[in-house]
C-alpha positions in Angstrom: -12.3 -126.4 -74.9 -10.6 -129.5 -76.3 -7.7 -127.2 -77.8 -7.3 -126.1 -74.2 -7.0 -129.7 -72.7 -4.9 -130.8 -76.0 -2.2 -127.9 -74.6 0.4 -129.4 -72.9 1.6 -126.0 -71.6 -2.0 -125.1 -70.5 -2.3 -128.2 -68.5 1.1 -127.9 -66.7 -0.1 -124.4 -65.4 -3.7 -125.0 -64.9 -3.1 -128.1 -62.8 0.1 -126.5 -61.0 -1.9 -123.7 -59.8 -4.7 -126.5 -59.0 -2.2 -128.7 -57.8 -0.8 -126.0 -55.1 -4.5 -125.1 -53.7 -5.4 -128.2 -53.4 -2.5 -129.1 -51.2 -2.6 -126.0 -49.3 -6.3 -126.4 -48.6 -5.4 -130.4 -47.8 -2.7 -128.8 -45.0 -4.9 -126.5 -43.9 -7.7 -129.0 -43.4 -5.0 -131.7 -41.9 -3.4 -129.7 -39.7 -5.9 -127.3 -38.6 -8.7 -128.1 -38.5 -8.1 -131.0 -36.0 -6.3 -128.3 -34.2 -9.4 -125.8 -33.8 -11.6 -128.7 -32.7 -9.6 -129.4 -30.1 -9.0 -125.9 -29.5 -13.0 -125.0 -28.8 -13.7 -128.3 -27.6 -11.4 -127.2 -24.6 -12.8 -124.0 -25.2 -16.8 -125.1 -24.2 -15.1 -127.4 -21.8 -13.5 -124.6 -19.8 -16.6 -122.6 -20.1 -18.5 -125.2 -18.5 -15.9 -125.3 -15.6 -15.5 -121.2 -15.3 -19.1 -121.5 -15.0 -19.2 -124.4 -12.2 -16.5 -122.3 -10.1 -19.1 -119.6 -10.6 -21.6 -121.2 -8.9 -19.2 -122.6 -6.4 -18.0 -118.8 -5.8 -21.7 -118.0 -4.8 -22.5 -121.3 -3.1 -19.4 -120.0 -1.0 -20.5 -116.4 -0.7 -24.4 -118.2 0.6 -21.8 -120.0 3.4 -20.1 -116.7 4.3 -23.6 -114.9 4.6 -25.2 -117.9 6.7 -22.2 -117.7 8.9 -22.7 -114.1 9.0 -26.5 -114.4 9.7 -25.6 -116.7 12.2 -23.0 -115.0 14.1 -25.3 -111.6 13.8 -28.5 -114.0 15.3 -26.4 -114.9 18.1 -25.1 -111.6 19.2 -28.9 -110.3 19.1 -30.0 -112.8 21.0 -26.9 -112.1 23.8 -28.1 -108.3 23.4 -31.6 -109.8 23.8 -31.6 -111.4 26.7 -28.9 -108.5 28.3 -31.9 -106.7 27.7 -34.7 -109.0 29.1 -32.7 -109.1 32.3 -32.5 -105.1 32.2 -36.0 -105.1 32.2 -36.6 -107.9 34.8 -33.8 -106.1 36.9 -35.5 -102.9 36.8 -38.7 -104.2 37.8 -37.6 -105.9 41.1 -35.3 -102.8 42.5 -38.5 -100.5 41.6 -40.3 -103.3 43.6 -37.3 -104.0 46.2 -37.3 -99.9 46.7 -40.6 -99.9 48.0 -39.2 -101.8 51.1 -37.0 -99.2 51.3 -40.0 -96.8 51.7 -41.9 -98.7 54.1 -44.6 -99.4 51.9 -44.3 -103.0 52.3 -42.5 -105.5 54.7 -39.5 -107.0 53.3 -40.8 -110.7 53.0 -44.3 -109.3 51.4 -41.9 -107.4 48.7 -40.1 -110.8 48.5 -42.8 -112.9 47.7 -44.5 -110.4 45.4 -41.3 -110.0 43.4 -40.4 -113.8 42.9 -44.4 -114.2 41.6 -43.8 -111.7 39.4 -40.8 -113.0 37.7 -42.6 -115.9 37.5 -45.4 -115.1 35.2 -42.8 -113.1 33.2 -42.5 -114.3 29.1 -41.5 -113.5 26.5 -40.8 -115.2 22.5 -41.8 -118.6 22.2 -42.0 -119.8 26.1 -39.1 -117.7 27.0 -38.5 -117.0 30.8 -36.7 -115.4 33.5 -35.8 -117.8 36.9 -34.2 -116.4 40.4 -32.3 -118.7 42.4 -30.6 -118.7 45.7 -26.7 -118.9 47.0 -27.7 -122.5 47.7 -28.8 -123.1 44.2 -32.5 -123.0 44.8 -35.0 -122.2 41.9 -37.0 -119.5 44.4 -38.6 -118.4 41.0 -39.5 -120.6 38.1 -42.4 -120.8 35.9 -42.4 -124.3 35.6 -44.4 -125.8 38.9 -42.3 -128.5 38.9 -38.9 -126.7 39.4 -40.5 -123.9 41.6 -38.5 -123.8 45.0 -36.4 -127.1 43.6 -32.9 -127.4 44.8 -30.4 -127.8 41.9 -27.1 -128.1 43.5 -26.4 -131.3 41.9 -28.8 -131.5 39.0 -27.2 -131.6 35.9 -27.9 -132.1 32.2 -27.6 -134.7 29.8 -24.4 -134.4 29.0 -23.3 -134.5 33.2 -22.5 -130.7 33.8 -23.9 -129.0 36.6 -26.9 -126.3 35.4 -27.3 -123.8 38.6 -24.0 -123.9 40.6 -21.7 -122.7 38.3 -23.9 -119.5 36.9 -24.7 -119.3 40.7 -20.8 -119.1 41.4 -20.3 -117.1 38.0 -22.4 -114.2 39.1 -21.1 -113.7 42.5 -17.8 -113.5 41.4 -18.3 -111.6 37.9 -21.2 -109.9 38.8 -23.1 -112.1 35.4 -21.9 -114.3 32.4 -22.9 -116.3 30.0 -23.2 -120.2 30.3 -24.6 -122.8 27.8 -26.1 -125.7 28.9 -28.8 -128.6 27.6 -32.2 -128.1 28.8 -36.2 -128.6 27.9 -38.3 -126.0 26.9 -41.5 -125.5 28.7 -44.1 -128.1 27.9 -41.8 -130.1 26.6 -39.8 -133.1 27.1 -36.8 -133.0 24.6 -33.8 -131.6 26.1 -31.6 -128.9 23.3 -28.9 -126.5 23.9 -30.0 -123.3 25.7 -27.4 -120.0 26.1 -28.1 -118.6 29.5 -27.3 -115.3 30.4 -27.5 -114.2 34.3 -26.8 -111.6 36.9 -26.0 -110.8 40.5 -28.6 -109.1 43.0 -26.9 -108.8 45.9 -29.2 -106.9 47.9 -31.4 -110.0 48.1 -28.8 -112.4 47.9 -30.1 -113.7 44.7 -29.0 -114.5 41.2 -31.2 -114.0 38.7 -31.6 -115.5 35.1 -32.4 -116.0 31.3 -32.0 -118.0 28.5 -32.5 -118.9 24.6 -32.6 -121.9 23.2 -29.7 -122.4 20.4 -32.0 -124.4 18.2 -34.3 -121.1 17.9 -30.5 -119.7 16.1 -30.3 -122.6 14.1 -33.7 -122.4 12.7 -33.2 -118.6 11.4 -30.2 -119.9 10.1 -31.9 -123.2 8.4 -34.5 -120.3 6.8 -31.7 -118.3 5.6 -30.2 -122.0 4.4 -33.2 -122.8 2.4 -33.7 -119.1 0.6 -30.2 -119.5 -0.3 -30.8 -123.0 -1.8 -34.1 -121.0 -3.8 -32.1 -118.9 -4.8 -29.5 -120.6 -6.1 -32.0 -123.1 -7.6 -33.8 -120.4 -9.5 -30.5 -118.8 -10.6 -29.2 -122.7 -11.7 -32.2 -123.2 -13.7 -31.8 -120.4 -16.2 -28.0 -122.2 -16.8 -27.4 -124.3 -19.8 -24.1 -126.1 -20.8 -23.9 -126.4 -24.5 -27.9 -127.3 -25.6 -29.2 -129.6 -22.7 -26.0 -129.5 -20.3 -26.9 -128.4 -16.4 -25.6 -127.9 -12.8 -26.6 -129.5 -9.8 -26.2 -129.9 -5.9 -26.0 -132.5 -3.6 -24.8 -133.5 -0.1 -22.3 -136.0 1.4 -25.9 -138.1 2.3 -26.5 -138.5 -1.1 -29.3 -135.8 -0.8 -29.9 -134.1 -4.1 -31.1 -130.3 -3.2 -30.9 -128.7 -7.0 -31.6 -130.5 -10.3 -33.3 -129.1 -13.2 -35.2 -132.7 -13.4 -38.4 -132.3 -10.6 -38.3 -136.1 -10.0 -34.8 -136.2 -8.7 -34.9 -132.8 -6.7 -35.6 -133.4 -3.0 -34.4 -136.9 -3.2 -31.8 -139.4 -2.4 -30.1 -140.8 -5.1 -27.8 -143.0 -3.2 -29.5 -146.1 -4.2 -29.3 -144.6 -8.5 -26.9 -147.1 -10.5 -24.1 -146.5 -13.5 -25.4 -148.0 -15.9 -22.0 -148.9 -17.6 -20.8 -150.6 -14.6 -23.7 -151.7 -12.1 -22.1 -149.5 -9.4 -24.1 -146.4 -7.7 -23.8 -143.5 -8.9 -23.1 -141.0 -6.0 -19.5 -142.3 -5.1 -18.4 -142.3 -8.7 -19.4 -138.6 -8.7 -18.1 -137.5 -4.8 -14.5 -139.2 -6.6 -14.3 -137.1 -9.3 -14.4 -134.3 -7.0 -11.6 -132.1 -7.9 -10.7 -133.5 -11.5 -9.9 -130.8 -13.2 -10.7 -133.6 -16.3 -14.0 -134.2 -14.9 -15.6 -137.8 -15.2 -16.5 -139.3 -18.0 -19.7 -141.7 -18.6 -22.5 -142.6 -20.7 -26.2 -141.7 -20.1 -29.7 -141.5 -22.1 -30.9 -138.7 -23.7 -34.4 -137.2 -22.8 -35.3 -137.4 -26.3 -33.9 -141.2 -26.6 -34.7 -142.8 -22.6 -32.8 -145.8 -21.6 -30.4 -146.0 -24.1 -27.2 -145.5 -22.3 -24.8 -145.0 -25.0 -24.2 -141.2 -24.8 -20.9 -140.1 -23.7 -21.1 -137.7 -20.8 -18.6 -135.3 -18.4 -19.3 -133.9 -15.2 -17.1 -131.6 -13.2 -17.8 -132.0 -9.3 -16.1 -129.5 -6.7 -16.8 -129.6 -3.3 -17.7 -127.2 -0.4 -16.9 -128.3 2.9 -18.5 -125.6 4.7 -22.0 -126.5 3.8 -21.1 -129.9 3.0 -22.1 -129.8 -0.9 -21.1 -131.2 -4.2 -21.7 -128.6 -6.6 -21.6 -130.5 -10.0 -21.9 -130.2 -14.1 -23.2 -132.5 -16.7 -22.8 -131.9 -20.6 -22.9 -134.2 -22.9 -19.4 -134.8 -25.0 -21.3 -134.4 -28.3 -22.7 -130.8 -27.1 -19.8 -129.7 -26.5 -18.1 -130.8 -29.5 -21.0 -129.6 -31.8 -20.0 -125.7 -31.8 -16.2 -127.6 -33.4 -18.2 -129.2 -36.1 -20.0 -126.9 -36.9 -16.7 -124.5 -37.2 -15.4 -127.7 -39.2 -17.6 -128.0 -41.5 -17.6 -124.6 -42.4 -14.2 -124.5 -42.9 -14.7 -127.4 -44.8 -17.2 -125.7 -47.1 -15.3 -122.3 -47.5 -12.3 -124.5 -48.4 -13.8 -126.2 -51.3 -15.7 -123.1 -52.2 -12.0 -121.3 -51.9 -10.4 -124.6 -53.9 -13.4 -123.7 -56.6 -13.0 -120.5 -57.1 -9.2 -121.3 -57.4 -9.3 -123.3 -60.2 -12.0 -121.4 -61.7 -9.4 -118.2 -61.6 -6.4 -120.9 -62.6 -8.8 -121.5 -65.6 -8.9 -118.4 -66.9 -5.7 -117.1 -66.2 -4.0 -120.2 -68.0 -6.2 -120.0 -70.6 -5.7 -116.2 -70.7 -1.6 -116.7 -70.2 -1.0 -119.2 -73.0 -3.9 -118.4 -75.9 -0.9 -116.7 -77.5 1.4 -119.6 -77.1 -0.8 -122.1 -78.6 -1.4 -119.4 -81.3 2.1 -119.7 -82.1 2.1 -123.4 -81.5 0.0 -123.9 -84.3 2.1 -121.0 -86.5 4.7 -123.3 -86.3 2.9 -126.1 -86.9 1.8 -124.1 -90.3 5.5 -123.2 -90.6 6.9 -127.1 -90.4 4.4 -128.3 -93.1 6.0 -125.0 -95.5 3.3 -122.3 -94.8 5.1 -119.3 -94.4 2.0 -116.7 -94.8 0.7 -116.5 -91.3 2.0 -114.1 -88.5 2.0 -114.8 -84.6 -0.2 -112.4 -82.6 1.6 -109.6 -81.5 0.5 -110.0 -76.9 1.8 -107.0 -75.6 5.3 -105.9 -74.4 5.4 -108.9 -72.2 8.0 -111.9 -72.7 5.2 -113.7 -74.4 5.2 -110.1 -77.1 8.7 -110.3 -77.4 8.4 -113.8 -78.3 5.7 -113.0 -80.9 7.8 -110.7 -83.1 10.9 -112.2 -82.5 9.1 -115.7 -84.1 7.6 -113.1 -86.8 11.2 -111.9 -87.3 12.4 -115.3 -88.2 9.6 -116.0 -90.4 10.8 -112.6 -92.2 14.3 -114.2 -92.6 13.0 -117.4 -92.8 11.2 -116.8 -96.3 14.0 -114.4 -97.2 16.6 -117.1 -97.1 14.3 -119.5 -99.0 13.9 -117.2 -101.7 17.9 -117.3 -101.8 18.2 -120.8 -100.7 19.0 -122.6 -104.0 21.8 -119.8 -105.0 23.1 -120.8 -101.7 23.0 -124.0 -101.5 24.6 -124.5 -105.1 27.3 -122.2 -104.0 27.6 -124.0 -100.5 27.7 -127.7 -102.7 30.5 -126.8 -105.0 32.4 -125.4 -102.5 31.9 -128.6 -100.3 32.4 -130.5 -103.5 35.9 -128.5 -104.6 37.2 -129.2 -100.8 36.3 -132.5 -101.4 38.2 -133.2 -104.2 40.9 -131.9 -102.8 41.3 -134.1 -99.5 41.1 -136.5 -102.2 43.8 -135.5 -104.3 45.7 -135.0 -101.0 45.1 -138.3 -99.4 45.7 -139.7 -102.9 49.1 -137.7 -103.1 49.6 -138.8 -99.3 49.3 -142.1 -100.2 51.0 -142.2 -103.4 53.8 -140.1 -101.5 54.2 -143.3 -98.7 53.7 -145.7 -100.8 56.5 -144.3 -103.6 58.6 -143.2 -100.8 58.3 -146.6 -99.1 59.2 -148.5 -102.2 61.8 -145.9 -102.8 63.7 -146.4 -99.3 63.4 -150.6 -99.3 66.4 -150.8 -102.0 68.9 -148.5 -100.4 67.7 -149.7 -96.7 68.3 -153.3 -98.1 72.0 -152.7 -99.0 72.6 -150.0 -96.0 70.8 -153.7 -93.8 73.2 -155.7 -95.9 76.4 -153.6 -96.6 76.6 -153.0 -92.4 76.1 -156.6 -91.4 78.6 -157.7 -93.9 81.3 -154.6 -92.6 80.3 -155.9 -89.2 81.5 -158.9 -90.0 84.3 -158.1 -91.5 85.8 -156.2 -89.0 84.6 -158.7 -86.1 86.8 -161.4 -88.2 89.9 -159.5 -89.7 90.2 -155.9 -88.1 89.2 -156.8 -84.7 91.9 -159.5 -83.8 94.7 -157.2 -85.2 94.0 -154.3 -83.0 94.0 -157.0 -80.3 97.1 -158.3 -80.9 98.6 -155.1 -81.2 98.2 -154.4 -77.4 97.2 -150.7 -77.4 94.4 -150.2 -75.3 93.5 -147.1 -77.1 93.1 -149.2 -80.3 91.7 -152.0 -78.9 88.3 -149.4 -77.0 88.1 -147.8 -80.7 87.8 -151.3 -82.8 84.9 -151.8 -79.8 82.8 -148.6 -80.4 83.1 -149.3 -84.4 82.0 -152.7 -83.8 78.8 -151.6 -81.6 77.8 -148.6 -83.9 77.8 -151.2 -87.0 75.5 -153.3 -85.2 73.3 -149.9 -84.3 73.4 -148.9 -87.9 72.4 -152.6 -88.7 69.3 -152.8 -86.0 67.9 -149.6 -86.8 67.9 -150.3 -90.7 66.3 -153.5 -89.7 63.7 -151.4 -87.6 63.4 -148.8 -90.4 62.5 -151.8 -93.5 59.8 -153.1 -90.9 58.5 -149.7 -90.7 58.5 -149.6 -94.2 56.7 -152.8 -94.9 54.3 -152.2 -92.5 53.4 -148.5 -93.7 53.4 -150.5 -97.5 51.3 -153.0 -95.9 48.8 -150.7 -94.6 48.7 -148.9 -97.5 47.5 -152.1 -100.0 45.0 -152.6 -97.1 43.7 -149.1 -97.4 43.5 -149.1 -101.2 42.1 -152.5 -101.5 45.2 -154.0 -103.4 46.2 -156.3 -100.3 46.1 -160.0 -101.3 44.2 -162.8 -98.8 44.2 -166.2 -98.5 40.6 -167.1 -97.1 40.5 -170.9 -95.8 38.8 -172.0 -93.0 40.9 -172.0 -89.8 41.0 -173.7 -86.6 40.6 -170.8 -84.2 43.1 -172.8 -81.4 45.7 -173.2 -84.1 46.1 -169.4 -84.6 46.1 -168.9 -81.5 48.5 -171.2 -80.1 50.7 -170.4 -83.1 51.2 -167.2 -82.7 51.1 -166.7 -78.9 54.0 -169.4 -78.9 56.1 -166.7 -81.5 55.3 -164.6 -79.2 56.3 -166.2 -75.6 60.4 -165.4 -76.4 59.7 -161.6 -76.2 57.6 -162.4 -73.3 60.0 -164.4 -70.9 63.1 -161.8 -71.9 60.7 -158.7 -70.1 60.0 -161.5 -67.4 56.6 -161.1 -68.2 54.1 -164.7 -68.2 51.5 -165.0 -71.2 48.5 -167.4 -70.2 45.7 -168.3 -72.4 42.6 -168.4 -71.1 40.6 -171.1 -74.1 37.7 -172.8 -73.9 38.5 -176.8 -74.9 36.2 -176.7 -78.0 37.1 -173.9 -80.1 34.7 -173.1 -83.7 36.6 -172.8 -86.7 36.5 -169.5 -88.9 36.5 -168.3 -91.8 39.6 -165.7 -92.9 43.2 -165.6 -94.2 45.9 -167.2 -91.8 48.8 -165.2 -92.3 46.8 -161.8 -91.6 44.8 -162.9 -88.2 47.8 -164.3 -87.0 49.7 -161.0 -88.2 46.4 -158.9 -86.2 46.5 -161.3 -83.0 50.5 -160.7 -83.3 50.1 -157.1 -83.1 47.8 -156.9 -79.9 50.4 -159.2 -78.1 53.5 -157.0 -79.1 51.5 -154.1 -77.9 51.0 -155.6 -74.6 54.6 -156.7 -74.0 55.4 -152.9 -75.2 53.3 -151.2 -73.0 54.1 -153.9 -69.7 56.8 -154.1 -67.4 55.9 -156.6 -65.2 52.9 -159.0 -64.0 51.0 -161.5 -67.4 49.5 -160.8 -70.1 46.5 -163.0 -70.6 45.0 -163.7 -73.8 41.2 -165.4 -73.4 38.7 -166.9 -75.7 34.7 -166.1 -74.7 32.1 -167.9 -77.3 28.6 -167.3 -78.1 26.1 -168.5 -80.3 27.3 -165.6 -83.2 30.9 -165.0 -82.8 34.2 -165.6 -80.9 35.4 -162.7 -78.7 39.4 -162.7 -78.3 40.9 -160.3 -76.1 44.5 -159.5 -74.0 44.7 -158.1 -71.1 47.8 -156.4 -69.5 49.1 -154.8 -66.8 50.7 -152.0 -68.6 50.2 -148.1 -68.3 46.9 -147.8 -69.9 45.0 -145.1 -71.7 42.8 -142.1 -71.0 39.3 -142.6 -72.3 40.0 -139.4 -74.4 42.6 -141.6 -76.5 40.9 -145.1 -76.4 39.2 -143.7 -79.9 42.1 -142.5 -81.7 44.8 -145.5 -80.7 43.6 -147.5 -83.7 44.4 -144.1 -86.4 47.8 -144.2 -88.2 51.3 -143.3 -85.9 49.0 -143.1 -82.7 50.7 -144.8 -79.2 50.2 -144.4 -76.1 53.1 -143.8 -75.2 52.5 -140.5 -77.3 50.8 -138.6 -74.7 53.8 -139.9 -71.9 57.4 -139.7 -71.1 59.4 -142.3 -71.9 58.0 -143.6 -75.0 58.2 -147.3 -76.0 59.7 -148.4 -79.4 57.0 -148.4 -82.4 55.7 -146.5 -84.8 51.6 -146.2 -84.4 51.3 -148.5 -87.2 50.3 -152.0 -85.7 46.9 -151.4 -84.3 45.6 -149.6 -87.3 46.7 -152.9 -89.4 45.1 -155.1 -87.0 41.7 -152.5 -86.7 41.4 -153.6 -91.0 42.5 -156.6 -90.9 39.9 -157.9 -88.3 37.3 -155.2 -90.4 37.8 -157.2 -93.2 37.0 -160.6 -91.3 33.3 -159.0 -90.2 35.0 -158.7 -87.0 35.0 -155.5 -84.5 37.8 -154.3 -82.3 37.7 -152.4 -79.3 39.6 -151.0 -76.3 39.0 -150.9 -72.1 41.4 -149.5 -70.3 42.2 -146.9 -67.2 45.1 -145.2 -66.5 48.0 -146.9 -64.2 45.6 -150.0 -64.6 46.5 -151.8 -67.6 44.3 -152.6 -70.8 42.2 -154.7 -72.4 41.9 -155.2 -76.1 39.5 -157.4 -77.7 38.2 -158.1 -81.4 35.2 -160.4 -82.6 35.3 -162.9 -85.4 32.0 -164.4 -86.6 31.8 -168.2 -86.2 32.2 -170.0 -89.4 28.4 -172.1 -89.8 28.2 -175.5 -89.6 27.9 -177.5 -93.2 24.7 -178.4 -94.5 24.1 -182.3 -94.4 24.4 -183.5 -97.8 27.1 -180.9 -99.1 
């Protein structure tokens, strides 16, 4: 186990594997899993509605079916009392027809008929009346109406009762006509539907009627079995655990709730506790929300504490005048989502377990043979060459194995031949090296020989020229002139101009030749100094004032740039001035136009000197080998600038020598900046 957590490799695999569970199992718990709760929150939610338009579905079906009943009650009773008057009909012409017989005088059959319609009953009190043309109750059970003239009687809402079913029937032969009235033995008046018919023969119309509220009563039976019903088919529904439907009326009349003590009552007068306000309104608003209203209530297992979250959906039914309503609490409804939650939850981390159980093994499995050959080479970098790595397979891991045992093969072979080797590799290295000796010896022995060799005969071509040129400027020149010939005079011209060539460029060439002498005695250690310590202005000034002629002839400004107090140093005069010389003739090479500034930046340690120019700079490939012998910049450039590559590499050993450093910045088409350090000479001791 701690080899295993000591392996980087092992780690780096074990806890990337780890690494991408855990963040897919973070996603899927971020991103999901508030998604799902949502998702079956609005899930129960829409159940609890689908199941509150249930109800409202059969609520409406009970309304259809009343109206049904009703319509059905009141075409029985039409067909009712249709028959009733069939019967009462048949009864007077079987009476009326013994008249026609002879059997009895026509006022005897009279009076017998109209007593026999008048004990005629039937239902609850129900009976059949005969009146006149002149709107005379001949016939009516009622002692108080019998043989009472209703030609202008009318009921409580001011209609006439007799006339117009009196009128009706002679014209129509019978009808229908609805009209308020009192029952026998009683003094309320309610609706009653007559139905009467013409008798011509004795010039009367005769009559029956129902009373309406008889209807509405069958149909408030058929109202209450369909609030049983619906009440027993309400109680078996549950929203969530404790959630429930119930049903109330625009009075505030609550006709179904699971609770006993609210059923049958009015709850107009019941308070939200939240707000102070009833109750009732705040539920009759949220009619039609398809978001329902939300509150808070007690729970039956925690009464009076009002600080559970409820919704009810209400719809209403205007055809029976109900609310039909739902009430769940939130936390029901949300508890099938946690649930879901927390299994996910638990099957995540039990996924996230298994994960890094199987990341475990595999990584372990997967790099066993690489820390295997981890510690071969370990065995191999201290000089134990006798182990082998374990041969895992034709895998890349395999391949790996023998491959590393295939070196260790060669490996010991080449040790074995290692010192043959590497005494064959060291003389060879050593001959070679002897030899860019000798050649760098024979190189500089050949340039120095040569150099000394040419100064003599360059000093007399120098000397031999200038005195010709003279010569001929003084004595040959005015002859030709005087001779008048043009064509003389041109020649004596060109021969004056190519003896001052001659003498310039032997001049040029015995510079060269010191220079490359001098660089040679600087390379070989044979070059003599002058040490003294030096004001650093002084050299400055000195030799930037040689140099300001060559600088005003190219039109060119040189500005220094020196701090008022300047240290002194320590070195040889002649030879920083000759370095600092060579920088500035470099810049005026390399410049056409624009200053050259040379500036002076001090620090505690040394004195940085550097010139800047506006010349045509250098690659960064070349900034390196500018300071090696016969290197210019002009060398990788048209148009290359008198010089020889000699300068810099002078100046590079001569500010070497001083414990300085030189260096180059510079970008092409942007000029250059050259700068050497010279430590700062420390101060005298007191007392020395």
């Amino acid at each position: 186990m701690p080899s295993l957590l000591r392996s980087k490799i092992f780690l780096k695999l074990f806890g990337g594997i780890v690494t991408v569970v855990a963040l897919f199992s973070a996603s899927l718990l971020i991103f999901s899993v508030p998604a799902i709760d949502r998702r079956i929150f609005a899930i129960e939610a829409g159940s609890a509605r689908t199941i509150l338009d249930n109800v409202l579905d059969l609520a409406q079906q009970g309304h259809n079916n009343l109206t049904l009943y009703r319509r059905t009650a009141h075409t029985a009773h039409r067909q009712e009392l249709r028959t009733v008057l069939d019967l009462a009909e048949s009864m007077v012409k079987m009476q009326w027809a013994r008249v026609g017989r002879g059997e009895v005088p026509a006022a005897t059959a009279r009076r017998e008929i109209l007593e026999t319609v008048r004990r005629f009953k039937f239902r609850r009190n129900d009976y059949v009346w005969i009146s006149d043309y002149n709107s005379v109750l001949i016939s009516h059970p009622d002692p108080a109406l019998h043989g009472a003239d209703y030609s202008q009687v009318k009921d409580i809402h001011g209609q006439l009762i007799v006339p117009p079913m009196v009128q009706s029937a002679r014209l129509g032969g019978d009808g229908y006509h609805s009209y308020w009235w009192r029952r026998l033995n009683e003094t309320e008046p309610v609706e009653k539907l007559a139905y009467f018919r013409h008798l011509p023969e004795m010039a009367w119309v005769i009559g029956t009627g129902v009373y309406v509220d008889d209807i509405e009563q069958q149909v408030a039976e058929h109202r209450e079995q369909l609030i049983e019903e619906l009440r027993a088919m309400l109680g078996k529904i549950k929203l969530a655990e404790t959630g429930y439907v119930y049903i109330f009326d625009s009075g505030f009349n609550m006709l179904i709730h699971p609770n006993p003590n609210i059923e049958k009552t009015n709850f107009s007068a019941q308070l939200n506790p939240a707000d102070g306000q009833p109750l009732a309104p705040q539920l009759i608003a949220a009619a039609g929300r398809k978001e329902g209203w939300r509150y808070l209530w007690d729970r039956p297992d925690a009464p009076g504490n009002y600080r559970h979250e409820k919704i009810s959906w209400v719809h209403y039914l205007p055809e029976l005048d109900w609310y039909i309503g739902s009430s769940v609490y939130v936390e029901e409804l949300k508890r099938s989502s946690a649930a879901l939650k927390q299994r996910i939850i638990l099957i995540t981390l039990a996924v996230l377990l298994l994960a890094a159980l199987g990341a475990w093994l595999f990584s372990r499995r997967l790099t066993a043979p690489l820390r295997e050959l981890s510690r071969l080479a370990d065995r191999v970098r201290v000089g134990d060459f006798s182990k082998r790595g374990p041969l895992a397979g034709d895998d890349e891991i395999g391949i790996l194995s023998r491959t590393f045992n295939q070196m260790l093969d060669q490996i010991q072979d080449n040790i074995k031949n290692l010192d043959a080797k590497v005494a064959g590799r060291t003389a060879e290295l050593s001959r070679a090296l002897d030899e860019l000796r000798q050649l760098e010896a024979m190189k500089s022995a050949f340039l120095t020989n040569i150099s000394h060799e040419m100064r003599t005969p360059l000093t007399s071509i120098h000397g031999f020229a200038e005195l010709t040129r003279r010569k001929f400027e003084k004595s040959i020149l005015p002859l030709l002139a005087a001779a008048g010939d043009p064509k003389s005079g041109k020649t004596g011209d060109q021969i004056r101009q190519n003896l001052a060539i001659i003498a310039a460029e032997s001049e040029q060439l015995s510079a060269l030749i010191e220079n490359a002498l001098d660089l040679a005695a600087l390379e070989e250690g044979k070059a003599e100094w002058e040490e003294e310590t030096l004001p650093l202005r002084e050299v400055i000034e000195l030799t930037a004032t040689a140099m300001g002629g060559a600088a005003a002839a190219k039109g060119l400004s040189l500005r220094l740039e020196i701090p008022d107090e300047l240290p002194e140093i320590r070195g040889d005069r002649e030879r920083l001035g000759q370095a600092l010389g060579n920088l500035l003739d470099n810049a005026l090479k390399f410049s056409q136009e624009g200053e050259i500034v040379c500036r002076v930046v001090l620090d505690s340690k040394k004195a940085t000197i550097s010139i800047s120019d506006s010349g045509i700079g250098i690659a960064a490939a070349d900034q390196e080998k500018i300071f090696d012998k016969f290197k210019q910049a002009g060398d990788i450039l048209t148009g290359k600038p008198p010089g020889y590559g000699l300068g810099l590499a002078i100046s590079k050993r001569i500010i070497e020598h001083h414990g300085g450093a030189i260096w180059v910045a510079s970008e092409p088409g942007r000029g250059s900046t050259f700068s050497f350090s010279l430590p700062r000479t420390p101060p005298t001791a007191p007392g020395r």
